[in-house]
N, C-alpha and C positions, 0 to 999 in steps of 0.2 A: 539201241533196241530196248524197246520197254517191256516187262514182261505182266501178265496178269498175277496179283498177288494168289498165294491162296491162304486159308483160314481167316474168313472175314465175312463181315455181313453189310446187306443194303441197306438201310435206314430210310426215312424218310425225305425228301429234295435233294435227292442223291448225296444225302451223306454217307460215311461209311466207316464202322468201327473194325479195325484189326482187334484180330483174337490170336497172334501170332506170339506175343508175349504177356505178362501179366501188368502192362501197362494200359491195355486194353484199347487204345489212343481212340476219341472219335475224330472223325475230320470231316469239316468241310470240302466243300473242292478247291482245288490246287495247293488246300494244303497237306503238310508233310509229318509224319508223326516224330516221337522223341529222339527213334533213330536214325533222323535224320535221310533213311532209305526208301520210305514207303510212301506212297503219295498216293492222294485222291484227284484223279484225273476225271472230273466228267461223271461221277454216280460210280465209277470201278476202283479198284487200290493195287496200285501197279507198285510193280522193285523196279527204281532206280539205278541198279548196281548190277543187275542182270550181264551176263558176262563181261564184267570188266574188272578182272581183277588188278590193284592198283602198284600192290608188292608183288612181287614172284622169286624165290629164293631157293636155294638148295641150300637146306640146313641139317646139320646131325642132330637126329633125332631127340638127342638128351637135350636140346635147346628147349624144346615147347615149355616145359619139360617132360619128358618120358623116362625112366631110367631102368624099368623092368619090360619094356615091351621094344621087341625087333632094336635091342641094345647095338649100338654102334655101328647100324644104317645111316641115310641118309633119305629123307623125307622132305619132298618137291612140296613146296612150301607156297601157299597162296592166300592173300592177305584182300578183302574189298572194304572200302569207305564205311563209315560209320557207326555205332555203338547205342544200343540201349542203355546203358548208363554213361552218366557224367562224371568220375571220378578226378577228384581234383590233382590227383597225384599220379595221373595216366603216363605210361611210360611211352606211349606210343598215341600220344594226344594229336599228334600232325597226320595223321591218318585215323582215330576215329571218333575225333569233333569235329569232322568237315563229311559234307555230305559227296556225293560219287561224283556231280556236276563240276564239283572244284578239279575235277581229276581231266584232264584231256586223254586217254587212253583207249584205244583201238578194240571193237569188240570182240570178244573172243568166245567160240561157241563150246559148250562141254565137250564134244567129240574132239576137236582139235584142240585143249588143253589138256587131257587123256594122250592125245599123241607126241606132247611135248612132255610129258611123265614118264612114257614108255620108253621113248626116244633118252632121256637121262639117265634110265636105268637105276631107278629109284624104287625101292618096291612098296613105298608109301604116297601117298599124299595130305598134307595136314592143310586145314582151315585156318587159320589162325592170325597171329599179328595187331586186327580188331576184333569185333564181334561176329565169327562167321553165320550164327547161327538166323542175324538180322537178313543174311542176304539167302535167304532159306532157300529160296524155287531154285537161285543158280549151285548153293552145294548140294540140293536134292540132285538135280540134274545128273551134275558130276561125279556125285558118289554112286548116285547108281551102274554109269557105265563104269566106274572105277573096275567097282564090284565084280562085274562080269569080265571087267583084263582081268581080274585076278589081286587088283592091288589093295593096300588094306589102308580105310579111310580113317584120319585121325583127327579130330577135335579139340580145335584151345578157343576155352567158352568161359562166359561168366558164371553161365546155367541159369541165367534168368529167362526163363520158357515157359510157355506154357506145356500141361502135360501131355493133349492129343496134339502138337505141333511135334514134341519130341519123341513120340510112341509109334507117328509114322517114317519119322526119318531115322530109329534106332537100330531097323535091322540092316542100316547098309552101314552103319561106327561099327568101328575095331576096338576104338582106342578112343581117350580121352581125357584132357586136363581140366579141369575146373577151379577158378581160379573162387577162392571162400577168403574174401578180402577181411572179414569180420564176422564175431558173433555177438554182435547188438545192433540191432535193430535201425538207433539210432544215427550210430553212423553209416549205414547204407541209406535211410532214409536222409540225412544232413547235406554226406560225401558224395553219394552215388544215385541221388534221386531213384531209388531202389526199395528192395525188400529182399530180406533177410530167406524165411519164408519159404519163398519156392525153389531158393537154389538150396537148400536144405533137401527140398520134396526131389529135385533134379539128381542129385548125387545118390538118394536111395535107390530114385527108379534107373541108372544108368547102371548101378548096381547088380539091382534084381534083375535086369535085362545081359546080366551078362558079361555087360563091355569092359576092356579093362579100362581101370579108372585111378589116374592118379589126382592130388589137390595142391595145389600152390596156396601160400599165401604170403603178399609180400608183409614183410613187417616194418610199419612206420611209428617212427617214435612220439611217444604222447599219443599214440590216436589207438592202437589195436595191441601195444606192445603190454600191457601190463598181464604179470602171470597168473590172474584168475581167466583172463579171456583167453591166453592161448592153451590153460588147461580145460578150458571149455570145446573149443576147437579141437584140441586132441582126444578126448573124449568121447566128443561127437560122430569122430573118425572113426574109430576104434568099436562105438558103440552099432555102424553099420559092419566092417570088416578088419580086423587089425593090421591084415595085409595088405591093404591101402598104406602106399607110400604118400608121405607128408613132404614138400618141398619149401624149406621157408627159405625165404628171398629176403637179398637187404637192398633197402628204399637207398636211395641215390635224389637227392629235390630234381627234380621237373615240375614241368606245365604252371599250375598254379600255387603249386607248393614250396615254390625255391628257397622258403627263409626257415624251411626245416633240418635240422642235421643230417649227416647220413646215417643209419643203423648203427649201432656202437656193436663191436662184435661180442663185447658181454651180454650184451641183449638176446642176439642172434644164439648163443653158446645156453642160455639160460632158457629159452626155446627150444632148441636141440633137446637138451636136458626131459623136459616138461614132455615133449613127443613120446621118449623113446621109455617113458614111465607105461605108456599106454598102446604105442604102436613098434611093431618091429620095426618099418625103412624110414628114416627120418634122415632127409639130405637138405645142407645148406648152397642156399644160390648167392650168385653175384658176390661172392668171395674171393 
C-alpha cells in the first residue's frame, strides 16, 4: 500500500520537492529521494514504507536509550526501511541503507499494530532501530491512535527535520532520543551527507515543546573523539537543559568503517569526565 506523502509541493511536469526534511529532495518521476522512502509517482510523492514495519522487537526501554523516562519498562519497539543520512559507521546499516522494496513484509495497518502493543502489554511504543521520522505519515498514523490507548509514543531520531514536519507530529511524543553524532559541521556534511544545524534547532524545539529528551552520541575514534568537540557537545547540552541526560556510546567497526579501532575506554572515561563538568546524568553505553 502506497500512501500519499505529506509536506511537499508540485512543481512544474510533475516534479516534486519534499519539504519533510532539510534535504529538501526535488524529484523527477519515479524517482526516490535521499531516504531512500519517498518517491515521486506520477506528479504525487508517495512513502514507500507505509505500514511495513521491517523490525518489530520488545525491548527494555534503557535500550533506545532512555534511562529517566518509564525506567525499567519494556517498549514494543518498531523499526521501517530507510534513513536520511548515510553514516558510514551505521550500526544498523542492513536496515537503513536499503530502501522498504528490499523488504518482503506483509502490510500492517496502525489499528492492528496498536492491537499488537496492547496485546504485549507494553505501555510504550518506540520508533526506532532507523530513521523513523522518514516514514512520517505511518508513525503519524500510529502515534496518534497510540495516544488515545493511552500508550506513550517514543522516538530514536537523528533530528534531522524539518521544523513544521516536527511541530505537527510533537504533540502525540512522550519521549525522545536524538542521536548528536557531532559538533562540526564537516563531518556531518563528509560522514552523514547532513547538517549539523537543524538537529541542533531539533533538540531546542523538542525541548521547548516539552517532551522528555534524552542524546546519544556514539564516540568514534579520530573522528568526534577529541576533547574540544565533546566539551562542545556537553555544553551545548547543558546550555539548553543540564538535566538532559548525555549517553556516550563506544563505536564497535561496522558497515564501512571496519579498519577503525573499537573506543578505547580511556576515551569513553575521558568523555564521562568532560559531561559531568557541565551536565548532571552522563551514562556510558555499549560497555
Amino acid at each position: 500500500m502506497l500512501k500519499e506523502a505529506q509536506f511537499y509541493n508540485k512543481l512544474k511536469d510533475k516534479v516534486v520537492q519534499c519539504k519533510l526534511c532539510p534535504h529538501f529532495c526535488v524529484l523527477n518521476i519515479n524517482e526516490i529521494g535521499k531516504c531512500r522512502i519517498r518517491k515521486n509517482n506520477n506528479g504525487k510523492l508517495y512513502s514507500l514504507s507505509y505500514g511495513k514495519p521491517v523490525s518489530i522487537n520488545i525491548d527494555p526501554i534503557e535500550k533506545k536509550p532512555l534511562y529517566h523516562f518509564l525506567p525499567k519498562t519494556f517498549s514494543f519497539s518498531i523499526g521501517m526501511a530507510g534513513c536520511n543520512l548515510s553514516c558510514g559507521w551505521c550500526q544498523n546499516w542492513n536496515l537503513s541503507q536499503k530502501n522498504a522494496e528490499e523488504f518482503d513484509r506483509d502490510y500492517v495497518s496502525p489499528e492492528d499494530l496498536i492491537k499488537h502493543v496492547l496485546k504485549s502489554g507494553c505501555p510504550s511504543i518506540s520508533y526506532t532501530y532507523s530513521e523513523p521520522l522518514i516514514s512520517y505519515e505511518y508513525v503519524f498514523d500510529v502515534a496518534k491512535i497510540a495516544k488515545k490507548k493511552g500508550l506513550k509514543n517514543i522516538l530514536v531520531t537523528n533530528g534531522f527535520i524539518n521544523k513544521e514536519s516536527l511541530e505537527k507530529i510533537a504533540g502525540f511524543i512522550d519521549a525522545i532520543n536524538i542521536d548528536l553524532k557531532s559538533f562540526n559541521e564537516k563531518t556531518y556534511s563528509n560522514f552523514c551527507r547532513a547538517k549539523l544545524a537543524p538537529i541542533l534547532e531539533t533538540i531546542r524545539l523538542v525541548h521547548k515543546k516539552r517532551i522528555h529528551v534524552e542524546i546519544t552520541t556514539l564516540i568514534i575514534p579520530g573522528l568526534n573523539d577529541s576533547s574540544e568537540e565533546l566539551e562542545k557537545i556537553a555544553k551545548f547540552i547543558a546550555s539548553v537543559d543540564i538535566n538532559i541526560p548525555w549517553h556516550i556510546s563506544r563505536f564497535f567497526p561496522n558497515y564501512k568503517m571496519l579498519n577503525k579501532e573499537i573506543t578505547h575506554k580511556e576515551t569513553l572515561e575521558k568523555a564521562y569526565k568532560i559531561g559531568k563538568k557541565y551536565l548532571k546524568y552522563v551514562y556510558l553505553g555499549n560497555v
